[in-house]
C-alpha positions as CSV (number, residue, x, y, z in Angstrom):
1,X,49.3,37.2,-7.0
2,X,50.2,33.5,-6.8
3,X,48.5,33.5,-3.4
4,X,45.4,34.8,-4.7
5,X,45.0,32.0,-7.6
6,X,45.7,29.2,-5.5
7,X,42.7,30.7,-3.2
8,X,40.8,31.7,-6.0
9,X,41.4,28.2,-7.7
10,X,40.5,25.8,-4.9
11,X,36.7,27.5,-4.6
12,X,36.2,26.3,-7.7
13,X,37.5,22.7,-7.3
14,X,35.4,22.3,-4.4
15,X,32.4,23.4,-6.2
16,X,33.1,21.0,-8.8
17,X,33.5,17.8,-6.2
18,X,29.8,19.2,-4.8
19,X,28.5,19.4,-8.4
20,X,29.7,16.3,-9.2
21,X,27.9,14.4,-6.0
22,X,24.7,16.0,-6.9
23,X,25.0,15.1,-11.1
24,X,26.0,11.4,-9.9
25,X,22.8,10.9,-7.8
26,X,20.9,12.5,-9.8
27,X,22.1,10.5,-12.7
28,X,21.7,7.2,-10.5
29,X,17.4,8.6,-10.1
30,X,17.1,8.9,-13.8
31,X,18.8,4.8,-13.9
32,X,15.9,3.7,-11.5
33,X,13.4,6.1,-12.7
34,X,13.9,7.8,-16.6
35,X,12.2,10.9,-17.6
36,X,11.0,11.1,-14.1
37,X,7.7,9.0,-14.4
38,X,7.7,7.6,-11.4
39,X,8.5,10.3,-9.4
40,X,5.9,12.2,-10.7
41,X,3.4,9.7,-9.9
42,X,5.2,9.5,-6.5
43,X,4.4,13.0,-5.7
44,X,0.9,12.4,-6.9
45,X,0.1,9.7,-4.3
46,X,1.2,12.5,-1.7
47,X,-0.6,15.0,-2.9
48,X,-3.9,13.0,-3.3
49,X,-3.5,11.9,0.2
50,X,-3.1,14.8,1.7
51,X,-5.8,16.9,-0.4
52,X,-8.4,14.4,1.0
53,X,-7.0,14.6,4.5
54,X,-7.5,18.0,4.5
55,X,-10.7,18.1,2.9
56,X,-11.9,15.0,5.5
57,X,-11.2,17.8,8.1
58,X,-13.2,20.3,7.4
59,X,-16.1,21.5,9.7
60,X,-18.6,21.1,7.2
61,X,-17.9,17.5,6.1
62,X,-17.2,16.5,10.1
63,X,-20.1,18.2,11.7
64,X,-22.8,15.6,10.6
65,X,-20.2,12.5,11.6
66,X,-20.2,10.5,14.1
67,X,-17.5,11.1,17.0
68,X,-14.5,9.3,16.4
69,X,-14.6,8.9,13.0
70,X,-12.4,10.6,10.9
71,X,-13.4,11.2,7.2
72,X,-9.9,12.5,6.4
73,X,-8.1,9.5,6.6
74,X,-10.8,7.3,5.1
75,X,-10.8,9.5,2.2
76,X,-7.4,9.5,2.3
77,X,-7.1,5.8,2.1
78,X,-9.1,5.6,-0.5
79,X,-7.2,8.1,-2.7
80,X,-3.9,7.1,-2.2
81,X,-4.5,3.5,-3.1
82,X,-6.6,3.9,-6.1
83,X,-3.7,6.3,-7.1
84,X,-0.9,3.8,-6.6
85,X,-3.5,0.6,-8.6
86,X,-4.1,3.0,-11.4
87,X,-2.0,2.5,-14.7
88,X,-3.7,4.5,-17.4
89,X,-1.8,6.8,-20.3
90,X,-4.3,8.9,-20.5
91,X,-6.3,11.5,-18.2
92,X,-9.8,10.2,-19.3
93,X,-9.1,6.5,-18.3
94,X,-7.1,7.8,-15.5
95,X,-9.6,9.8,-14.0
96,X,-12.4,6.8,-14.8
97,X,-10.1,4.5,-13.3
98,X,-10.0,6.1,-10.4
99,X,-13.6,6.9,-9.7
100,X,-13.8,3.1,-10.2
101,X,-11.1,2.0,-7.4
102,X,-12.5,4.8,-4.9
103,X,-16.1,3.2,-5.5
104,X,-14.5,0.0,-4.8
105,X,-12.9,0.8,-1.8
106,X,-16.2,2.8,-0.7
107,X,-17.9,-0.5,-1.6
108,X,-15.6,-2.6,0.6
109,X,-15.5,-0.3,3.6
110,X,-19.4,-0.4,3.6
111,X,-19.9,-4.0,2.9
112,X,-17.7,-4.4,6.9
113,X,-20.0,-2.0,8.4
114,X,-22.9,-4.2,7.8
115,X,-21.4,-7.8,8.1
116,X,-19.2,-7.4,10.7
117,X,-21.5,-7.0,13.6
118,X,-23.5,-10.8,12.8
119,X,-19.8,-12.1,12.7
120,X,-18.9,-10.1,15.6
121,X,-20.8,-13.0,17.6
122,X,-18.2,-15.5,16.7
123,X,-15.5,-14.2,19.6
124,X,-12.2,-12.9,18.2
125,X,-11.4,-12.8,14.8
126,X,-15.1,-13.0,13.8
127,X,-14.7,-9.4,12.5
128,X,-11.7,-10.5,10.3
129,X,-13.4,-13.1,8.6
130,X,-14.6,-10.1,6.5
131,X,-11.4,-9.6,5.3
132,X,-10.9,-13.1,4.3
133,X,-13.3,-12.4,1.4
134,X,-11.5,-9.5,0.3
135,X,-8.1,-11.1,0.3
136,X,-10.0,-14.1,-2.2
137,X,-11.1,-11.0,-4.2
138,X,-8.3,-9.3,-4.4
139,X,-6.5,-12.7,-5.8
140,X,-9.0,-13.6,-8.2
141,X,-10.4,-10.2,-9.7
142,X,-6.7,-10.2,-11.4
143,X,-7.9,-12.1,-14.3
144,X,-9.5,-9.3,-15.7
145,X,-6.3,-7.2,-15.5
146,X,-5.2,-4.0,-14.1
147,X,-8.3,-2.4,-13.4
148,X,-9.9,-5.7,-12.0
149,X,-6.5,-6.3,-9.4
150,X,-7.5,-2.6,-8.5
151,X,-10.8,-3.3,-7.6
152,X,-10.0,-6.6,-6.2
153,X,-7.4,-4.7,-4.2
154,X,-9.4,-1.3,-3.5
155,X,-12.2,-3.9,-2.1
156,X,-9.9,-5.3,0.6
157,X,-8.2,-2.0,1.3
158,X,-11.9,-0.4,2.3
159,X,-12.4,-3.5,4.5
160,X,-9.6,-2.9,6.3
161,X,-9.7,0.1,7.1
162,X,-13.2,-0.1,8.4
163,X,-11.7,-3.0,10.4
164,X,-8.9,-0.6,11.5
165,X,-11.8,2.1,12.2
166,X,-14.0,-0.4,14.0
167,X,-16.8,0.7,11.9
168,X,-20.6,0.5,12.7
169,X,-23.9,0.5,10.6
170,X,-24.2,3.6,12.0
171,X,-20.8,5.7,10.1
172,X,-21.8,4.4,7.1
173,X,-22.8,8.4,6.0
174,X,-19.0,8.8,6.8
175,X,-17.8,6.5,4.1
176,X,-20.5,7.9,1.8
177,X,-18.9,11.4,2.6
178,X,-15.0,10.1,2.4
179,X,-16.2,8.5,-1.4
180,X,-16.4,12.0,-3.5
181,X,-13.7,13.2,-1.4
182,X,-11.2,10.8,-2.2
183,X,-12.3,10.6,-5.9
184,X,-11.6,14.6,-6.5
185,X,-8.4,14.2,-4.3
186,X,-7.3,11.5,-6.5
187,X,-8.3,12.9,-9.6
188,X,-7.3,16.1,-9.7
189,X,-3.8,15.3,-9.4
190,X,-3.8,13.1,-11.9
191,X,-5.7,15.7,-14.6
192,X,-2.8,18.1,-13.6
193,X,0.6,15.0,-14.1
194,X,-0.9,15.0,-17.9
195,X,1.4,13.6,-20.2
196,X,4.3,13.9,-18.1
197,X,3.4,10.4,-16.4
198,X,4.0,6.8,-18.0
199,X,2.9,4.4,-15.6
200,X,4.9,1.4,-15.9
201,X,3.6,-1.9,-15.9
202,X,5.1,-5.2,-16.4
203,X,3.7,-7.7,-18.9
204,X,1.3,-10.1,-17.4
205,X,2.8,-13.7,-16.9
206,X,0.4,-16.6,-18.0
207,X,0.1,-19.2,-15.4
208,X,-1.5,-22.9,-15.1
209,X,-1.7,-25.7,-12.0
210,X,1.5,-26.9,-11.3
211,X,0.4,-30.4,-12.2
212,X,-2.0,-30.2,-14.6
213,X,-5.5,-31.5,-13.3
214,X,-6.9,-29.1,-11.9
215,X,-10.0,-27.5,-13.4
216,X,-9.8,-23.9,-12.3
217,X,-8.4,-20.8,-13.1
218,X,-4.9,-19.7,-12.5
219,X,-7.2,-16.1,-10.6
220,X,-9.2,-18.5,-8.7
221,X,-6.2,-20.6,-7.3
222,X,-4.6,-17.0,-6.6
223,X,-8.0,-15.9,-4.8
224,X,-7.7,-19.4,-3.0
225,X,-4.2,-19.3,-1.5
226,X,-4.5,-15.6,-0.2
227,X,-8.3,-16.9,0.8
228,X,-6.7,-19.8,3.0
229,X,-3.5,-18.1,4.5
230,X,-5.9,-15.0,5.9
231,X,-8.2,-18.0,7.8
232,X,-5.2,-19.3,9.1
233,X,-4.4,-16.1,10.5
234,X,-7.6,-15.9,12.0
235,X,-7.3,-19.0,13.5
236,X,-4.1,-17.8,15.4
237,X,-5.7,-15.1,16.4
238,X,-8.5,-16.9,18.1
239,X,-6.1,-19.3,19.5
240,X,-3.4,-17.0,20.3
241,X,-4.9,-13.4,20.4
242,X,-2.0,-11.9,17.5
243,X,-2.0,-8.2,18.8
244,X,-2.0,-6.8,15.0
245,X,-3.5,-9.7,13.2
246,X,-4.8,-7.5,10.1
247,X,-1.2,-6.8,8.9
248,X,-0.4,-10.5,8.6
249,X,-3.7,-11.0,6.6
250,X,-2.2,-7.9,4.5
251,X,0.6,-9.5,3.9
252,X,-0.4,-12.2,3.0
253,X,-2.8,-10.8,0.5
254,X,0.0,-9.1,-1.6
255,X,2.6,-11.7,-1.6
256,X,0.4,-13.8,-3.5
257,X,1.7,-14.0,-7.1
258,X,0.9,-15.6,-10.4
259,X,2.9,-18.6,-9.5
260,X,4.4,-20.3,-6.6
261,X,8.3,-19.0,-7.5
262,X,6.7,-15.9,-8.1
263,X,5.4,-15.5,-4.3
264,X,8.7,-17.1,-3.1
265,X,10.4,-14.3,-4.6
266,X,7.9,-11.8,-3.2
267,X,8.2,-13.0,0.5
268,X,12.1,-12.4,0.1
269,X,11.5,-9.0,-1.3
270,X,8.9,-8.4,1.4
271,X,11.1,-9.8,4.5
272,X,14.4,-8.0,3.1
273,X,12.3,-4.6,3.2
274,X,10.6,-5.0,6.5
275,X,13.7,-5.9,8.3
276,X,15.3,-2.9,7.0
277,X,12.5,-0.4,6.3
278,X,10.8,-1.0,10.7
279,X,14.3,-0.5,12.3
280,X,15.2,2.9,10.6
281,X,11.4,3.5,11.7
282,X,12.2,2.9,15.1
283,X,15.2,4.8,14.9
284,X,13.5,8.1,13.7
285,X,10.7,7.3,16.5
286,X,12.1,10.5,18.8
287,X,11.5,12.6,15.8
288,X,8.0,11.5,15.8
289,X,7.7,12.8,19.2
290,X,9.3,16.2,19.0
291,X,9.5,17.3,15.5
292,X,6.1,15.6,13.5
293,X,6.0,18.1,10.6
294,X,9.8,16.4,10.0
295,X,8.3,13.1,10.5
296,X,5.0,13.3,7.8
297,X,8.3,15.4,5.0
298,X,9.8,12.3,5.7
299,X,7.1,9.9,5.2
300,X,6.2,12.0,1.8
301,X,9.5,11.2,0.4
302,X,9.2,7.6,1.6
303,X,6.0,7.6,-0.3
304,X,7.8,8.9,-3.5
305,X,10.2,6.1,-3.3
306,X,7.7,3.5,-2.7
307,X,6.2,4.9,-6.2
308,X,9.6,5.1,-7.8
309,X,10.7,1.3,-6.8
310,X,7.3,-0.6,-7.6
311,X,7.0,-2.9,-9.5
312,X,10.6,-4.1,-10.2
313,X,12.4,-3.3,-6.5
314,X,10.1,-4.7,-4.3
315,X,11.7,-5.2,-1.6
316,X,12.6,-1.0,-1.9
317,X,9.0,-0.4,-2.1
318,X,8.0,-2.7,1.1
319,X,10.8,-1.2,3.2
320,X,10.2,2.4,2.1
321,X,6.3,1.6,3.2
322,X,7.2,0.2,6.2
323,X,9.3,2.9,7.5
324,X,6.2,5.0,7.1
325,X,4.1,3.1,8.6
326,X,6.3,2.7,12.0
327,X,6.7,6.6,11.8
328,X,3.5,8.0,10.8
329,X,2.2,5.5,14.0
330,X,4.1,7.4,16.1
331,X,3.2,10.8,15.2
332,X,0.0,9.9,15.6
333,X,0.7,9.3,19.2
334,X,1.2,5.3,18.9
335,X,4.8,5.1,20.7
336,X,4.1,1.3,22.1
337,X,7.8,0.0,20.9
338,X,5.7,-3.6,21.3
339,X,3.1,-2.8,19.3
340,X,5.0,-1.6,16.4
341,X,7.2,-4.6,16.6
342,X,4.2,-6.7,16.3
343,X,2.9,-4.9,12.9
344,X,6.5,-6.2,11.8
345,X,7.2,-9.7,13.1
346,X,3.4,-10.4,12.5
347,X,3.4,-9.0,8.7
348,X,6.5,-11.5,8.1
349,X,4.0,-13.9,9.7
350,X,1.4,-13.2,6.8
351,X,4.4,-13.4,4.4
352,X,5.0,-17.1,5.0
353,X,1.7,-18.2,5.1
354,X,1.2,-16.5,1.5
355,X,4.1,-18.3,0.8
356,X,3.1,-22.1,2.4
357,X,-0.7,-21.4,0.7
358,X,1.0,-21.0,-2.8
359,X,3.2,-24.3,-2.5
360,X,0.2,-25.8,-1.0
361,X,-3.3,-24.7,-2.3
362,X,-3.0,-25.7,-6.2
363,X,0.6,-24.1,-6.7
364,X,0.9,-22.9,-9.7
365,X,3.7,-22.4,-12.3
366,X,4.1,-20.1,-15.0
367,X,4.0,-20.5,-18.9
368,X,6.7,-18.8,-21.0
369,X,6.6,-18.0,-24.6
């Protein structure tokens, strides 16, 4: 009889240390993330990705594209990123946001088709001058608040993927296609979160030149400094050939802040995430290659912590992105170790060139109450 409790009365115990693991991380999700927000919105940037992927595939949206262009993941593009600018209470302004930011994107995307092939002429990097005017956008189109850094945003994010595409004149039905795709995918999840999602955004921090004598805007020096660090990287790239010169750009484009400490902390947050968010990417590389479907699970829960850590854990957030990156490369079928390394050491390239340009092109400083 004494045999059988102490059997019958260590089951329990070891239940109870299980229980207790599962209550403590759950309890340390609802410190980073209460009442489950951000997770929700999290899942919705998976979900609107992969609705439009799938939708992009179908034979009756790809039979009257060109070969080699792939509606799904222009469509997805579009969704997912107008999903994670978007920061409305409500499913109306939701939903109108995020026709906005795919028409923005769709905007952008078209706007390389047509340019790029006069700047084409220039020799390398002509192309990517294109992108120079979205990063200025995507700085100075914050002055008219969340929905105008969406758009600014959305703009350069439809450029770049066109550049990443290598777009012609002649796929612009493609991105005409990939627009009401990626606004339903986007949308619908978001009709269907409700209530349940708060986005969270920080309170905007006034800013003003460093010194004082300048005579522009705090959004136009922004627009400036991301402006001037993406020609530098085209410059390098025409001097040096940079094998993934578009990430630096990128990098630089979202490190920019609303004031020089700002983009200092940023670029810490960024490099701290990249050099631990690419090497557990690398890692997981043989997965990529034998098991994909437990690569993309894995990329989807990346994506829900990349939701969950912005805007306050950045440096989460970059290294949960870059993981996926790295990964979803390779199951793709990119397994050049080279190449992936250069997406990383050249987007810490376009990290501190944001971070010169805002010490450099009218710094700025911000204004506390």
């Amino acid at each position: 009889m004494d045999d059988d409790q102490h059997i019958g009365g260590a089951k329990p115990r070891r239940v109870d240390a299980g229980a207790q693991r599962v209550n403590a991380a759950l309890a340390w999700l609802d410190r980073i993330d209460p009442g489950t927000h951000r997770r929700i919105k999290g899942l919705r940037l998976v979900t609107a990705y992969g609705l439009a992927a799938a939708l992009g595939t179908l034979q009756d949206v790809t039979q009257s594209v060109p070969a080699g262009v792939s509606v799904g993941a222009l469509a997805g593009g579009f969704a997912l990123w107008a999903s994670v600018s978007e920061a409305r209470a409500t499913r109306l302004a939701s939903s109108r946001d995020l026709a906005v930011l795919c028409i923005a994107a769709a905007f952008g995307a078209l706007a390389f088709t047509f340019f790029a092939p006069m700047l084409r002429g220039f020799g390398r990097g002509g192309a990517e001058l294109i992108l120079v005017s979205g990063a200025f956008l995507a700085g100075y189109l914050k002055r008219f608040g969340v929905i105008g850094a969406g758009i600014g945003s959305q703009l350069y994010i439809g450029q770049l993927l066109a550049y990443g595409m290598d777009l012609r004149p002649g796929d612009a039905w493609a991105i005409l296609l990939a627009l009401p795709i990626g606004m339903l995918a986007s949308i619908v999840p978001r009709v269907l979160s409700g209530p349940a999602e708060h986005p969270a955004v920080l309170p905007a921090l006034a800013s003003e030149p460093a010194y004082g004598r300048y005579a522009i805007s705090p959004a136009f020096a922004m627009g400036l400094q991301a402006a001037c660090g993406a020609l530098v990287v085209v410059a390098l790239n025409r001097l040096f050939g940079l094998a993934e010169s578009a990430w630096a750009i990128t990098a630089c484009v979202y490190v920019v802040a609303t004031s020089a400490v700002g983009t200092a902390e940023r670029v810490r947050r960024r490099i701290y995430g990249t050099l631990v968010g690419v090497p557990i990417g690398i890692v997981c590389l043989p997965l990529a290659e034998h098991w994909p479907l437990v690569v993309w699970a894995l990329s989807a829960f990346a994506m829900i912590v990349y939701a969950m850590a912005l805007p306050e854990r950045y440096d989460i957030a970059c290294g949960a992105f870059a993981f996926v990156l790295i990964v979803t490369l390779a199951a793709s079928g990119v397994h050049s170790l080279e190449l992936l390394t250069a997406r990383a050491w050249e987007t810490l390239l376009g990290g501190a060139l944001g971070l010169i340009a805002s010490r450099v092109v009218f710094p700025l400083r911000l204004v506390r109450a």
